[in-house]
C-alpha positions as CSV (number, residue, x, y, z in Angstrom):
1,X,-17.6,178.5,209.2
2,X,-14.7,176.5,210.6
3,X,-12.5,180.2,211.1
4,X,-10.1,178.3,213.9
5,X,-9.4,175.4,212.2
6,X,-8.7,178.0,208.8
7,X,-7.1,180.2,210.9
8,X,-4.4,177.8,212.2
9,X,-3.8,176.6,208.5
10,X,-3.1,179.7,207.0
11,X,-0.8,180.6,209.9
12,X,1.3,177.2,209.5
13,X,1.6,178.4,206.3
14,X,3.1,181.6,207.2
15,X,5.3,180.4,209.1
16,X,6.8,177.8,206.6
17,X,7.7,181.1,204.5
18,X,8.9,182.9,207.3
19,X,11.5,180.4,208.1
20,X,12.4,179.6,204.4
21,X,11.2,176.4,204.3
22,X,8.7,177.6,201.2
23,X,8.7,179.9,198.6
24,X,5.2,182.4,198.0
25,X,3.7,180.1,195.4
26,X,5.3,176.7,196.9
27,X,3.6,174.0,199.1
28,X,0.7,173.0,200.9
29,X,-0.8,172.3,204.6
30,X,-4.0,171.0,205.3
31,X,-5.5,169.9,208.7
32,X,-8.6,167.6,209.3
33,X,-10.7,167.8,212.1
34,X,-12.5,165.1,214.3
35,X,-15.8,165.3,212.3
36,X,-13.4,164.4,208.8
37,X,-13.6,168.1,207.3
38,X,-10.3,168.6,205.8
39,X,-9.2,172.3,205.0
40,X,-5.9,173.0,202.8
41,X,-4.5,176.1,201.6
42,X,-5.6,177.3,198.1
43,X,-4.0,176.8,194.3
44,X,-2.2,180.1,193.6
45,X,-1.8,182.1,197.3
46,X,0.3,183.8,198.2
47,X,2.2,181.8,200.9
48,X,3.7,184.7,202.3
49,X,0.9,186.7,203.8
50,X,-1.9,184.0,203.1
51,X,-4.9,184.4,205.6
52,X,-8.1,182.0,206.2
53,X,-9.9,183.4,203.4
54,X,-7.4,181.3,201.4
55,X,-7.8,178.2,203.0
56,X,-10.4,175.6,201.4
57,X,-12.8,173.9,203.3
58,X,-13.4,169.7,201.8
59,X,-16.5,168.1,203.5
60,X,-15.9,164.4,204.4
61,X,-17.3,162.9,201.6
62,X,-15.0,165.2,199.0
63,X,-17.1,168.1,198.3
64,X,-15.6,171.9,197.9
65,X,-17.1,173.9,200.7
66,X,-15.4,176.9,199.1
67,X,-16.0,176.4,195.0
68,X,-14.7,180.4,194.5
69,X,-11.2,178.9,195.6
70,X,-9.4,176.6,193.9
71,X,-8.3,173.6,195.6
72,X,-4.5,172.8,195.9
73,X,-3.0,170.6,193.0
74,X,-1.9,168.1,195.8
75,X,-5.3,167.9,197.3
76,X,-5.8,164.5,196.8
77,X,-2.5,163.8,197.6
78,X,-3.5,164.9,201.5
79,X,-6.8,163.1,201.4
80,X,-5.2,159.8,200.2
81,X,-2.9,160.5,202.7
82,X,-5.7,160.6,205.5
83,X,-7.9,157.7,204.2
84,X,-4.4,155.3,205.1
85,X,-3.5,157.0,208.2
86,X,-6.8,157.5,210.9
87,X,-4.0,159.2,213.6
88,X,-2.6,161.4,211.0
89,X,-4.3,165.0,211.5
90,X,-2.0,167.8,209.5
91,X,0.2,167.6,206.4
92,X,2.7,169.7,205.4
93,X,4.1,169.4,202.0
94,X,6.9,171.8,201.2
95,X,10.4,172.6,199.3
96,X,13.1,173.4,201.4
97,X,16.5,173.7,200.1
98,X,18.8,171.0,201.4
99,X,15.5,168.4,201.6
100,X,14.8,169.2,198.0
101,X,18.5,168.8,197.2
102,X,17.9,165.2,198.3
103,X,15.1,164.9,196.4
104,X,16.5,165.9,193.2
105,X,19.3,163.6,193.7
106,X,16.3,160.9,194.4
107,X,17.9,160.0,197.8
108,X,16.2,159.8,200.8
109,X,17.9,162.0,204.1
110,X,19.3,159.5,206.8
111,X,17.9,160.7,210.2
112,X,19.6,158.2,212.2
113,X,22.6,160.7,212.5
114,X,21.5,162.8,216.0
115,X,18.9,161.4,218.2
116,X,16.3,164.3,217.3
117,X,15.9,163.6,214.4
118,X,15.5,159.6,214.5
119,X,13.3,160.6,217.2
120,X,11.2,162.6,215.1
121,X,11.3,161.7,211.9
122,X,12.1,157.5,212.4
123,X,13.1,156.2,208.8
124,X,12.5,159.0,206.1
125,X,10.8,157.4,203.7
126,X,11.4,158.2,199.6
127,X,8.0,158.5,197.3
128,X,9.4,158.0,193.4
129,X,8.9,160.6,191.0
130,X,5.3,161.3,189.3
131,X,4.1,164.8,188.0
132,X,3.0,167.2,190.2
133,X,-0.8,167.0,191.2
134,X,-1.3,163.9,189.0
135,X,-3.4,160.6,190.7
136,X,-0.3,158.7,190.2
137,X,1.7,161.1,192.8
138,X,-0.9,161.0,195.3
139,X,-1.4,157.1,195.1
140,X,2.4,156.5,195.4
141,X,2.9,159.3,198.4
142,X,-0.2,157.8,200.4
143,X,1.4,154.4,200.0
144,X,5.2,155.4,201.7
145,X,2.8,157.6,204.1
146,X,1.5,154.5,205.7
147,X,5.0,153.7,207.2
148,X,6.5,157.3,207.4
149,X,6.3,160.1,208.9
150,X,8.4,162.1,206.8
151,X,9.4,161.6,203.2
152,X,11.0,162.9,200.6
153,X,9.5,163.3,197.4
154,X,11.8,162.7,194.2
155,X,12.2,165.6,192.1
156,X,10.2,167.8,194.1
157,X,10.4,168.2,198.0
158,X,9.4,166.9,201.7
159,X,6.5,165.9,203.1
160,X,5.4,165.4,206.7
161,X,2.4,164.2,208.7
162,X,1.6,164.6,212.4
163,X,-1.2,164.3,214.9
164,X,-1.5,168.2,214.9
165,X,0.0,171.6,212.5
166,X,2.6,171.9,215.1
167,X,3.6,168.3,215.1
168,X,3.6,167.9,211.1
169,X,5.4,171.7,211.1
170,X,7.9,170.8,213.7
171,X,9.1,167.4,211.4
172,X,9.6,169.7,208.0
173,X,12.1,172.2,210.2
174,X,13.9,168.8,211.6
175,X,14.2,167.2,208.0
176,X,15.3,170.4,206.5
177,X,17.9,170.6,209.4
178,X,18.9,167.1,209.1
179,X,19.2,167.4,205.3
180,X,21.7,170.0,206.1
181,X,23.4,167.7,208.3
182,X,23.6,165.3,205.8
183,X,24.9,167.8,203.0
184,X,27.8,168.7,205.3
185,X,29.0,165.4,206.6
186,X,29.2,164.2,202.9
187,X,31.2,167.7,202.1
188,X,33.1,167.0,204.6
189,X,33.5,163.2,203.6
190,X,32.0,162.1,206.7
191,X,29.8,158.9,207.0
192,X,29.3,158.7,210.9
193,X,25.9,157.9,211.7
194,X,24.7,156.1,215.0
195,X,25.0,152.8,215.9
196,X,22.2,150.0,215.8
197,X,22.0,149.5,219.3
198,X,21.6,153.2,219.6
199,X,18.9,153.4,217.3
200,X,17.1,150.4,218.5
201,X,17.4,152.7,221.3
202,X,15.6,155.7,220.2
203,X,12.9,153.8,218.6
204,X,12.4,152.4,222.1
205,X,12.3,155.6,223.5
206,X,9.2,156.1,225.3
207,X,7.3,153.2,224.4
Protein backbone atom coordinates (compact mmCIF):
# COMPACT_ATOMS: atom_id res chain seq x y z
CA UNK A 1 0.00 0.00 0.00
CA UNK A 2 1.25 3.39 -0.83
CA UNK A 3 5.04 1.69 -1.95
CA UNK A 4 5.92 5.09 -4.21
CA UNK A 5 5.02 7.44 -1.89
CA UNK A 6 7.29 5.08 0.96
CA UNK A 7 9.62 4.46 -1.50
CA UNK A 8 10.50 8.20 -2.14
CA UNK A 9 10.67 8.73 1.76
CA UNK A 10 13.04 6.30 2.58
CA UNK A 11 15.26 7.36 -0.36
CA UNK A 12 15.22 11.20 0.85
CA UNK A 13 16.35 9.74 3.82
CA UNK A 14 19.25 8.09 2.31
CA UNK A 15 20.32 10.66 0.81
CA UNK A 16 20.39 13.03 3.81
CA UNK A 17 23.07 10.45 5.27
CA UNK A 18 24.85 10.22 2.17
CA UNK A 19 25.63 13.73 2.05
CA UNK A 20 26.26 14.18 5.87
CA UNK A 21 23.54 16.17 6.62
CA UNK A 22 22.23 13.20 9.29
CA UNK A 23 23.70 10.78 11.29
CA UNK A 24 22.09 6.76 11.22
CA UNK A 25 19.87 7.29 14.19
CA UNK A 26 19.20 11.27 13.46
CA UNK A 27 16.24 13.05 11.77
CA UNK A 28 13.14 12.59 10.13
CA UNK A 29 11.22 13.13 6.59
CA UNK A 30 7.73 12.58 5.97
CA UNK A 31 5.61 13.39 2.81
CA UNK A 32 1.78 13.70 2.62
CA UNK A 33 -0.08 13.02 -0.31
CA UNK A 34 -3.19 14.70 -1.93
CA UNK A 35 -5.69 12.37 -0.19
CA UNK A 36 -3.95 13.72 3.52
CA UNK A 37 -1.97 10.23 4.21
CA UNK A 38 1.13 11.29 5.73
CA UNK A 39 4.08 8.67 5.76
CA UNK A 40 7.42 9.45 7.91
CA UNK A 41 10.30 7.41 8.61
CA UNK A 42 10.25 5.16 11.73
CA UNK A 43 11.65 5.71 15.57
CA UNK A 44 15.00 3.78 15.70
CA UNK A 45 16.14 3.12 11.62
CA UNK A 46 18.77 3.02 10.55
CA UNK A 47 19.03 6.22 8.34
CA UNK A 48 21.80 4.94 6.46
CA UNK A 49 20.34 2.05 4.46
CA UNK A 50 16.60 2.58 5.63
CA UNK A 51 14.14 1.22 2.97
CA UNK A 52 10.04 1.58 2.65
CA UNK A 53 9.52 -1.16 5.08
CA UNK A 54 10.61 1.59 7.56
CA UNK A 55 8.56 4.25 6.61
CA UNK A 56 5.08 4.58 8.57
CA UNK A 57 2.05 5.13 6.95
CA UNK A 58 -0.60 7.98 9.24
CA UNK A 59 -4.21 7.94 7.80
CA UNK A 60 -5.74 11.43 7.64
CA UNK A 61 -7.49 11.42 10.67
CA UNK A 62 -4.15 10.20 12.84
CA UNK A 63 -4.34 6.58 12.84
CA UNK A 64 -1.02 4.22 12.50
CA UNK A 65 -1.41 2.28 9.35
CA UNK A 66 1.78 0.42 10.33
CA UNK A 67 1.26 -0.33 14.42
CA UNK A 68 4.53 -2.98 14.13
CA UNK A 69 6.59 0.39 13.55
CA UNK A 70 7.03 2.91 15.72
CA UNK A 71 6.23 6.23 14.79
CA UNK A 72 9.00 9.02 14.84
CA UNK A 73 9.26 11.07 18.13
CA UNK A 74 8.65 14.21 16.04
CA UNK A 75 5.61 12.86 14.41
CA UNK A 76 3.39 15.31 15.62
CA UNK A 77 5.71 17.84 15.06
CA UNK A 78 5.18 17.12 11.02
CA UNK A 79 1.50 16.88 11.38
CA UNK A 80 1.14 20.12 13.26
CA UNK A 81 3.29 21.32 10.77
CA UNK A 82 0.77 20.34 7.88
CA UNK A 83 -2.49 21.21 9.64
CA UNK A 84 -0.90 25.26 9.41
CA UNK A 85 0.53 24.92 6.11
CA UNK A 86 -2.18 23.31 3.18
CA UNK A 87 0.82 23.94 0.35
CA UNK A 88 3.39 22.32 2.50
CA UNK A 89 3.86 18.60 1.20
CA UNK A 90 7.38 17.15 2.69
CA UNK A 91 9.40 17.92 5.85
CA UNK A 92 12.70 17.22 6.52
CA UNK A 93 13.98 17.61 9.93
CA UNK A 94 17.72 16.98 10.32
CA UNK A 95 21.16 17.84 12.25
CA UNK A 96 23.72 18.97 10.14
CA UNK A 97 26.85 20.34 11.50
CA UNK A 98 27.32 24.05 10.83
CA UNK A 99 23.06 24.46 11.06
CA UNK A 100 23.20 22.76 14.38
CA UNK A 101 26.16 24.91 15.45
CA UNK A 102 23.64 27.76 15.10
CA UNK A 103 21.30 26.11 16.82
CA UNK A 104 23.17 25.40 19.87
CA UNK A 105 24.32 28.85 19.93
CA UNK A 106 20.29 29.64 19.71
CA UNK A 107 20.93 31.85 16.62
CA UNK A 108 19.16 31.72 13.67
CA UNK A 109 21.49 31.52 10.06
CA UNK A 110 21.21 34.82 7.96
CA UNK A 111 20.40 33.73 4.31
CA UNK A 112 20.38 37.11 2.93
CA UNK A 113 24.14 36.74 2.30
CA UNK A 114 24.14 35.18 -1.57
CA UNK A 115 21.01 35.31 -3.56
CA UNK A 116 20.42 31.41 -3.42
CA UNK A 117 19.95 31.20 -0.39
CA UNK A 118 17.45 34.21 0.26
CA UNK A 119 15.93 32.72 -2.66
CA UNK A 120 15.35 29.62 -1.18
CA UNK A 121 15.18 29.76 2.18
CA UNK A 122 13.62 33.68 2.60
CA UNK A 123 14.03 34.61 6.46
CA UNK A 124 15.23 31.51 8.47
CA UNK A 125 13.07 31.39 11.08
CA UNK A 126 14.32 30.26 14.88
CA UNK A 127 11.83 27.73 16.92
CA UNK A 128 12.96 28.12 20.97
CA UNK A 129 14.09 25.23 22.77
CA UNK A 130 11.58 22.41 24.12
CA UNK A 131 12.49 18.64 24.60
CA UNK A 132 12.71 16.53 21.89
CA UNK A 133 9.36 14.81 20.78
CA UNK A 134 7.45 16.70 23.58
CA UNK A 135 3.79 18.64 22.41
CA UNK A 136 5.41 21.64 23.49
CA UNK A 137 8.17 21.34 20.55
CA UNK A 138 5.73 20.53 18.04
CA UNK A 139 3.29 23.38 18.94
CA UNK A 140 6.12 25.99 18.96
CA UNK A 141 7.86 24.54 15.47
CA UNK A 142 4.27 24.47 13.68
CA UNK A 143 3.82 28.09 14.87
CA UNK A 144 7.45 29.58 13.14
CA UNK A 145 6.41 27.04 10.21
CA UNK A 146 3.55 29.16 9.27
CA UNK A 147 6.03 32.04 8.12
CA UNK A 148 9.22 29.90 7.23
CA UNK A 149 10.40 27.81 5.21
CA UNK A 150 13.34 26.80 6.97
CA UNK A 151 14.17 27.10 10.64
CA UNK A 152 16.45 26.41 12.97
CA UNK A 153 15.57 24.61 15.91
CA UNK A 154 17.46 25.76 19.27
CA UNK A 155 19.49 23.12 20.75
CA UNK A 156 18.83 20.61 18.25
CA UNK A 157 18.95 21.24 14.43
CA UNK A 158 17.11 22.42 11.01
CA UNK A 159 14.12 21.98 9.68
CA UNK A 160 12.63 22.55 6.22
CA UNK A 161 9.29 22.34 4.43
CA UNK A 162 8.53 22.26 0.66
CA UNK A 163 5.82 21.50 -1.83
CA UNK A 164 7.68 18.15 -2.71
CA UNK A 165 10.87 15.71 -0.97
CA UNK A 166 13.09 17.30 -3.44
CA UNK A 167 12.04 20.85 -2.69
CA UNK A 168 12.10 20.34 1.30
CA UNK A 169 15.64 18.22 0.62
CA UNK A 170 17.04 20.84 -1.60
CA UNK A 171 16.45 23.82 1.38
CA UNK A 172 18.32 21.55 4.26
CA UNK A 173 21.64 21.23 1.67
CA UNK A 174 21.19 25.23 1.14
CA UNK A 175 20.82 26.03 4.96
CA UNK A 176 23.57 23.70 5.85
CA UNK A 177 25.71 25.46 3.08
CA UNK A 178 24.70 28.81 4.15
CA UNK A 179 25.41 27.97 7.86
CA UNK A 180 28.90 27.35 6.63
CA UNK A 181 28.94 30.58 4.99
CA UNK A 182 27.93 32.18 7.98
CA UNK A 183 30.61 30.30 10.29
CA UNK A 184 33.31 31.56 7.99
CA UNK A 185 32.54 35.14 7.41
CA UNK A 186 32.28 35.54 11.31
CA UNK A 187 35.87 33.56 11.41
CA UNK A 188 37.00 35.65 9.22
CA UNK A 189 35.37 38.82 10.96
CA UNK A 190 33.26 39.45 8.11
CA UNK A 191 29.67 40.96 8.40
CA UNK A 192 28.91 41.63 4.58
CA UNK A 193 25.51 40.65 3.85
CA UNK A 194 23.26 42.16 0.92
CA UNK A 195 21.73 45.17 0.67
CA UNK A 196 17.92 46.02 1.29
CA UNK A 197 17.20 46.91 -2.09
CA UNK A 198 18.79 43.74 -3.13
CA UNK A 199 16.83 41.67 -1.06
CA UNK A 200 13.64 43.39 -1.67
CA UNK A 201 14.92 42.30 -4.90
CA UNK A 202 15.10 38.62 -4.54
CA UNK A 203 11.92 38.42 -2.64
CA UNK A 204 10.50 39.98 -5.86
CA UNK A 205 11.96 37.55 -7.87
CA UNK A 206 9.49 35.86 -9.89
CA UNK A 207 6.39 37.04 -8.45
Amino acid sequence: MFELERIRVAETMRRLYERRLTTVSGGNVSQRNAEGYVFITASQSDKSCIDMRKVIIISPDGENLTPKLKPSMETQMHLNIYKCRPDVMAIVHSHPVYASTFAVASETVDSAITGEARYMLGEVGLVGYHLMGSLELAEACAKVMETSNAAIMAKHGAITVGKTLFEAFDRMEVIENTAHINYNLRTMGCNVRMTGAEIAEIDNFGK
